[in-house]
VOTITOR-324834 format. One line per field, with one value per residue (C-alpha): residue number from 0; residue in one letter; x, y, z. Coordinates in steps of 0.001 Angstrom, whole numbers. Example, Ala and Ser with C-alpha at 12.3 -4.5 7.8 and 13.67 -1.06 7.14 Angstrom:
<sites>
seq	c(0;1)
type	c(A;S)
px	c(12300;13670)
py	c(-4500;-1060)
pz	c(7800;7140)
</sites>
This chain:
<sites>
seq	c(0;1;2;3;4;5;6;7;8;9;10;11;12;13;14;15;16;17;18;19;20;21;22;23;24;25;26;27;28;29;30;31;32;33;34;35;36;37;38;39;40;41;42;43;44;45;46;47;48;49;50;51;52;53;54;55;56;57;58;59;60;61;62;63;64;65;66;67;68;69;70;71;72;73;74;75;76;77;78;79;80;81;82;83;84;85;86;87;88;89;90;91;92;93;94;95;96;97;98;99;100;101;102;103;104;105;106;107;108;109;110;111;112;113;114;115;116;117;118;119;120;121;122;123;124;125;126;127;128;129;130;131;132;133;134;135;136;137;138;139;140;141;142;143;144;145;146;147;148;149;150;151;152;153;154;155;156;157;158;159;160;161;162;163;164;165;166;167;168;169;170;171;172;173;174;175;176;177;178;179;180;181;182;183;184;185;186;187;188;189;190;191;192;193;194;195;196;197;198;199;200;201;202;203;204;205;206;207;208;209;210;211;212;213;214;215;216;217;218;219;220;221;222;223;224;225;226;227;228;229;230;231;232;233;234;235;236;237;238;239;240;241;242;243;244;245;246;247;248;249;250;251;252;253;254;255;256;257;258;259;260;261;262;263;264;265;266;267;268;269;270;271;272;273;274;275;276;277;278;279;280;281;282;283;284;285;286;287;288;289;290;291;292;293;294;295;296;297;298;299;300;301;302;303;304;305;306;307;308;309;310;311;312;313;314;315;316;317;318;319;320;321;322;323;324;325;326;327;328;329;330;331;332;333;334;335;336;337;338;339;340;341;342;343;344;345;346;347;348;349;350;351;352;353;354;355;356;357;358;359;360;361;362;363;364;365;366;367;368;369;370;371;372;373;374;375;376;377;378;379;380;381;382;383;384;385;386;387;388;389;390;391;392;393)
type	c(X;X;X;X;X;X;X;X;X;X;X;X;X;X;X;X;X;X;X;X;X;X;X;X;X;X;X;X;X;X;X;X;X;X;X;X;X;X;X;X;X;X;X;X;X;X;X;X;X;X;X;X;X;X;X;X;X;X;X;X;X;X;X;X;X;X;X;X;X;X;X;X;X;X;X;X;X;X;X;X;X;X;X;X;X;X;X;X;X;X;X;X;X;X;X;X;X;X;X;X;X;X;X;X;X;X;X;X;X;X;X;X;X;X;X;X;X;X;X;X;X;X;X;X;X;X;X;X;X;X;X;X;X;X;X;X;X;X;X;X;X;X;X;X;X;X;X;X;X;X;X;X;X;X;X;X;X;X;X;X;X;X;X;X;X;X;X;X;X;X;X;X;X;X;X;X;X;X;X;X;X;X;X;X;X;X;X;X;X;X;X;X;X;X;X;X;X;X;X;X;X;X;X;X;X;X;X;X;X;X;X;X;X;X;X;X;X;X;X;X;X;X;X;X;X;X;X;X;X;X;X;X;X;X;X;X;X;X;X;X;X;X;X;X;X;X;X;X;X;X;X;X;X;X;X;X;X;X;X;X;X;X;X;X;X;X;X;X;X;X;X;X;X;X;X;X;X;X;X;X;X;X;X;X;X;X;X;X;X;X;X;X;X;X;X;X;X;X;X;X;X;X;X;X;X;X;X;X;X;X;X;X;X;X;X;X;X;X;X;X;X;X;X;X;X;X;X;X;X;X;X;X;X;X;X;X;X;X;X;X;X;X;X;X;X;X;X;X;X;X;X;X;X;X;X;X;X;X;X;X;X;X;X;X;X;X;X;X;X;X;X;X;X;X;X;X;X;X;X;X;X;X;X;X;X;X;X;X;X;X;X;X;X;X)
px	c(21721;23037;26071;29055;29336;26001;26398;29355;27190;24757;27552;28744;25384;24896;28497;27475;24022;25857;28024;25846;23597;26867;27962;24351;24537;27909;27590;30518;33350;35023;32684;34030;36475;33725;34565;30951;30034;26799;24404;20754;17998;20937;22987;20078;18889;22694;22208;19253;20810;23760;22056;20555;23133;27003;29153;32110;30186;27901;26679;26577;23510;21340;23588;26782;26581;27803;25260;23822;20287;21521;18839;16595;13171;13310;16008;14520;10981;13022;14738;11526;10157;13176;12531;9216;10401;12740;11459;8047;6391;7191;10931;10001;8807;11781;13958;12093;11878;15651;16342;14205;16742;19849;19669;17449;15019;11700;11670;11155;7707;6578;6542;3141;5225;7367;3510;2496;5651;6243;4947;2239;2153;2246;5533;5115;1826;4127;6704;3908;2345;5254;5669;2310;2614;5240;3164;2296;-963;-55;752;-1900;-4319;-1859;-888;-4240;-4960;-1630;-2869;-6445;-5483;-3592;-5729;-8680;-6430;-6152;-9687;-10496;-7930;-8987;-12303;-14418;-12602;-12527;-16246;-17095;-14444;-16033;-19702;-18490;-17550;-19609;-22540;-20986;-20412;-24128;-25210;-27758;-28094;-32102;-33236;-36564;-38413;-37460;-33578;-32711;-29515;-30321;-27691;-25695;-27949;-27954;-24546;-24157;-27021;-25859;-25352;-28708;-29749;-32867;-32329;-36088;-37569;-35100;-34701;-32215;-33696;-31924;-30544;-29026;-30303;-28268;-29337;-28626;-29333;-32206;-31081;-28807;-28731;-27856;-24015;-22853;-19155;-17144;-13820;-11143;-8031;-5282;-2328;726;2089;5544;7841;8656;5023;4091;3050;731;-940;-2291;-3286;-4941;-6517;-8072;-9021;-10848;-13024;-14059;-14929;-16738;-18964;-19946;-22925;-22723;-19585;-19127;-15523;-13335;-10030;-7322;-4110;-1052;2322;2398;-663;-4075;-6627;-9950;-10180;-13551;-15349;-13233;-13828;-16012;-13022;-9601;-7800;-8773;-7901;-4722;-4496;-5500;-2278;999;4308;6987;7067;7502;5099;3149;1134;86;-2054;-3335;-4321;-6174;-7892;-9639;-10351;-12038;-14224;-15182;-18506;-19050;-15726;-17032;-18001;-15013;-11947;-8982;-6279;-2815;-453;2880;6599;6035;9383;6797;7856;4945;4953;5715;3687;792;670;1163;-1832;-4322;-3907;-4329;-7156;-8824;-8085;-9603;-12893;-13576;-11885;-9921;-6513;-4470;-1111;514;3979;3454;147;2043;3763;7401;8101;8327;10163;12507;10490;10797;11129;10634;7949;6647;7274;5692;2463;2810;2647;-264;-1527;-1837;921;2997;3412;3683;638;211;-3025;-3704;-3943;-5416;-9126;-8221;-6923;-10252;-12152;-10181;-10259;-14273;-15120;-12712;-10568;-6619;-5614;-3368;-45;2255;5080;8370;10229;12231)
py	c(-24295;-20493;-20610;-18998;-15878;-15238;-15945;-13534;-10644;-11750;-12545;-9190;-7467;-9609;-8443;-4744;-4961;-6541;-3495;-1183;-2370;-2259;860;2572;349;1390;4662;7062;9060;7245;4614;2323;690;-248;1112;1733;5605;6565;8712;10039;8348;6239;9366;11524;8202;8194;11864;11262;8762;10384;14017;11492;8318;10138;12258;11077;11163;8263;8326;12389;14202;17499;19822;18752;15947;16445;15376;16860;17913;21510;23507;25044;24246;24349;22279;19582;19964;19386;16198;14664;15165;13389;10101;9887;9897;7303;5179;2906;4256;1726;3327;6892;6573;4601;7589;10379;8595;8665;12322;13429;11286;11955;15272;16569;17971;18000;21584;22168;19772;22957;24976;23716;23893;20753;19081;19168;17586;14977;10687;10637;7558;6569;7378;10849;11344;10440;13225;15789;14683;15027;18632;19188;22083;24026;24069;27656;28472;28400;24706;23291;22845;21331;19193;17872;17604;15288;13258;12737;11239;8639;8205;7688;5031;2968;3094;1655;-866;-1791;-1091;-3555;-7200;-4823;-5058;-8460;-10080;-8473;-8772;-12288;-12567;-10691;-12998;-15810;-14442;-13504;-17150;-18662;-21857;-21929;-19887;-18596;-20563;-17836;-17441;-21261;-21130;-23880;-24596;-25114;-26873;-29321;-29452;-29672;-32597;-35305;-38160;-37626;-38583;-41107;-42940;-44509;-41130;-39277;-36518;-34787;-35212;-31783;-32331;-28962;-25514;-22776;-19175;-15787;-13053;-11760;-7587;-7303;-3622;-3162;-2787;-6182;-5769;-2889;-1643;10;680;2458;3620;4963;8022;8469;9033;5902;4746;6983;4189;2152;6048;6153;2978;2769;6176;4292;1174;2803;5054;1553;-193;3125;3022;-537;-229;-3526;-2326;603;1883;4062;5337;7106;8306;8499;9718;10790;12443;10923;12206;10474;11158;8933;12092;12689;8917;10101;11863;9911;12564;15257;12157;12011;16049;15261;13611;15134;12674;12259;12754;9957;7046;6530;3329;2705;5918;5368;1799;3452;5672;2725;685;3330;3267;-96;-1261;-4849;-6363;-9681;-7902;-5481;-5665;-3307;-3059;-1768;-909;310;-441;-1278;1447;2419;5550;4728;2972;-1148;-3202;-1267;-1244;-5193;-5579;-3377;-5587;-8716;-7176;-6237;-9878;-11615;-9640;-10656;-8105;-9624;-8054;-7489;-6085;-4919;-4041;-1876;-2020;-1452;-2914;-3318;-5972;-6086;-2845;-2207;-3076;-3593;-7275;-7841;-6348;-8203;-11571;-10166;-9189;-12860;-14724;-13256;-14798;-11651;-12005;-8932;-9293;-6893;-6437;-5895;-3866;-7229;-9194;-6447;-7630;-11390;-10436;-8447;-11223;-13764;-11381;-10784;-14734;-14863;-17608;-17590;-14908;-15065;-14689;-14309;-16977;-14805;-17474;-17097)
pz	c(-42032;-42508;-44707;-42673;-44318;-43700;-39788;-39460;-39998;-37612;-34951;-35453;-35387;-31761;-30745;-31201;-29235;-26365;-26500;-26769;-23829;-21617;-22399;-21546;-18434;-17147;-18585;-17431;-19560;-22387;-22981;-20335;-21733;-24173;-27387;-28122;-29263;-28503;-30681;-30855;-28937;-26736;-26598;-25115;-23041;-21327;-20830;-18506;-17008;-16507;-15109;-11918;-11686;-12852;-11173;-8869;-5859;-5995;-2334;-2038;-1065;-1914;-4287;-3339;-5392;-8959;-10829;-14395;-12735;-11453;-8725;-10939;-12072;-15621;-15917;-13921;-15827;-19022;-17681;-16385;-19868;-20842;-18778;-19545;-23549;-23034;-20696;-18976;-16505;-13795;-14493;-14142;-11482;-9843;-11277;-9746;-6416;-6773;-7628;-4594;-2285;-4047;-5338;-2625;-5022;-2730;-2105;-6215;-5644;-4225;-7993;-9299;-12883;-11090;-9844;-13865;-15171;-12629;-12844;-9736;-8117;-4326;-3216;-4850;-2456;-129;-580;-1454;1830;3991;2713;3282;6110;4098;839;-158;-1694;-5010;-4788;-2828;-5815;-7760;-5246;-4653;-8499;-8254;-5087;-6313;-9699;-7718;-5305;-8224;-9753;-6902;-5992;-9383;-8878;-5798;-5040;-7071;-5302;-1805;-1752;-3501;-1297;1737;882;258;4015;5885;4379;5545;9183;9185;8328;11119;12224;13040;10152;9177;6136;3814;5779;4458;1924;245;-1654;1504;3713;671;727;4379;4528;1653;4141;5072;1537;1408;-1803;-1879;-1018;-3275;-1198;1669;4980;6634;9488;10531;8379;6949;6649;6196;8826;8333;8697;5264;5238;9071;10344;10899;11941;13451;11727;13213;11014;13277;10760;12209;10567;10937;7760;6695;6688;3736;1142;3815;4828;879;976;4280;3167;-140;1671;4493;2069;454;2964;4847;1335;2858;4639;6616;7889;10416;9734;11726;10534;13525;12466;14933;16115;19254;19401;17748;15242;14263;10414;10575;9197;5924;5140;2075;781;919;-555;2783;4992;3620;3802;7414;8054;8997;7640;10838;13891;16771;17724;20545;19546;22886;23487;19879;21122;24125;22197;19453;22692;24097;20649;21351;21595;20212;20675;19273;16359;15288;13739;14674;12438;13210;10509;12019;12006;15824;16969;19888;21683;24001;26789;25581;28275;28556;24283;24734;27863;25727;22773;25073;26458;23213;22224;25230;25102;21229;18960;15997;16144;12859;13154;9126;9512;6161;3600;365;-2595;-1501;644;4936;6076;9159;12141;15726;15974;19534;19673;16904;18161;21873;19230;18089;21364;21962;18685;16593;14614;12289;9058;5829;3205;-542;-1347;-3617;-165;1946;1177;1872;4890;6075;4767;6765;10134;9383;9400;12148;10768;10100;8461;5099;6325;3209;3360;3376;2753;5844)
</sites>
């Protein structure tokens, strides 16, 4: 047991740290009522803090806002050098999401000086993306340089389970009933035949085989992802961009990839190259999911063998009943239908709601994505059987 004047120290100590922590988290003039004084590493760590979060107008926008940042580049290079001193990626990141809404700092992503200093991740493809069409020349490399190391990071991330998940499946779906000799999967017909076990004989009388197809190599399902484009879809674009150049590396898969707002592009051709398919795409606009609906029906060949997935916020600017009788349609010929409200890390977006309970009563149901579940969900939609639908707790 401590003696007591040995625990007042300590108590104190504790006292201080609680302090301190407060005052760095309400931040502000005159310590807050605090009392605590602030010096080196906290000091400069308020500072940044400060430059982005202080100023009287909390909810002000662009430069009217009085906030520590100021307009110029240099400035901003040295405070993003700050941030990334004094604290985890995961937090940068969150910061400089945060200075490009508040302090309306996108147009300085267009200094390739800015590009070098800045935390890439996928929101920051995002912003880059959206001011794709009023990049000048000077930027575009370094814009690209930015987008590609994201885009190589998630690949690794993602594309070793993409394709062992889905190899996984597509076996499975190619698995014959009346197989050849050298077609039998054992190990399941075992499985599939104990009952018929003959304990004098000591062997499995099969009643039913199991077996692979016998063409490995050839296409064995149809993929159609259909991502709409408007701004506040910029996450699931990168993502859908990533995922489709996976799965297009798949030979037993035949993947398309159509990007929409109101008018449609086919970026199938870029597939081998995520990082042109998401140069391909143009951040904003409106939506017109029904004409981007006719346009991957029209694509349709083997309806009992393709997949279509639609990742949109459902606001359709198109024309509602004819978006709802081409997904019926698609339905009752074969096609597995998955509607994603959003492919990416945050949780379920806005969305139209009506129109995702109209998707649901005609048993394709909305729902939003991680990239983690993304390969479940294509494995679920390949073997055709319920798909993964992440309990929202609601």
């Amino acid at each position: 047991m401590a003696a007591p004047e040995a625990a007042a120290p300590e108590a104190a100590a504790g006292a201080e740290e609680r302090l301190r922590r407060w005052r760095l988290v309400l931040g502000g003039e005159a310590a807050d009522g605090t009392g605590q004084a602030l010096s080196g590493r906290d000091a400069a760590m308020d500072g940044a803090l400060s430059a982005l979060y202080g100023g009287k107008d909390n909810q002000g926008r662009g430069r009217e806002r009085s906030a520590g940042l100021g307009a110029s580049a240099p400035s901003v290079a040295r405070w993003l050098g700050d941030i990334r001193t004094y604290f985890p990626s995961s937090v940068v990141q969150v910061m400089q999401r945060d200075a490009i809404d508040r302090l309306g700092l996108s147009t300085l992503l267009l200094e390739p000086e800015m590009l070098e200093a800045v935390e890439a991740d996928v929101h920051l493809v995002g912003t880059l993306l959206s001011l794709n069409k009023a990049m000048p020349e000077t930027t575009k490399e370094t814009a690209r340089a930015v987008v590609r190391k994201v885009v190589e990071d998630l690949e690794k991330r993602l594309a070793t389970r993409t394709r062992a998940t889905l190899t996984g499946a597509l076996d499975r779906s190619a698995r014959i009933s009346r197989p050849r000799h050298h077609d039998i999967d054992w190990n399941r017909t075992i499985a599939a035949n104990l009952k018929h076990y003959l304990p004098e004989y000591r062997t499995v009388v099969p009643e039913r085989l199991i077996g692979y197809g016998r063409a490995a190599q050839s296409v064995k399902k149809d993929v159609i992802l259909c991502i709409d484009q408007s701004g506040s879809m910029a996450a699931s674009v990168v993502y859908a961009s990533v995922f489709g150049a996976v799965l297009a590396s798949m030979r037993s898969l035949a993947t398309r990839l159509v990007v929409f707002d109101t008018a449609v592009v086919d970026l199938t051709d870029e597939l081998d190259d995520p990082v042109d398919v998401l140069f391909g795409t143009q951040l904003g606009g409106g939506t017109d999911i029904n004409r981007a609906l006719a346009y991957c029906q029209s694509q349709i060949t083997r309806p009992a063998d393709t997949v279509v997935v639609l990742i949109s916020d459902l606001y359709e600017g198109g024309i509602r009943n004819e978006m709802l009788s081409r997904v019926a349609a698609m339905k009752a010929s074969g096609v597995q239908f998955v509607t994603l409200l959003a492919l990416s890390d945050e949780g379920a977006p806005a969305y139209d709601r009506d129109h995702a309970a109209a998707l649901a009563a005609l048993d394709a149901p909305a729902f939003a994505c991680t990239p983690d579940l993304f390969p479940e969900v294509m494995a679920a939609a390949i073997e055709k059987r319920p798909l993964p639908i992440p309990d929202t707790g609601k």
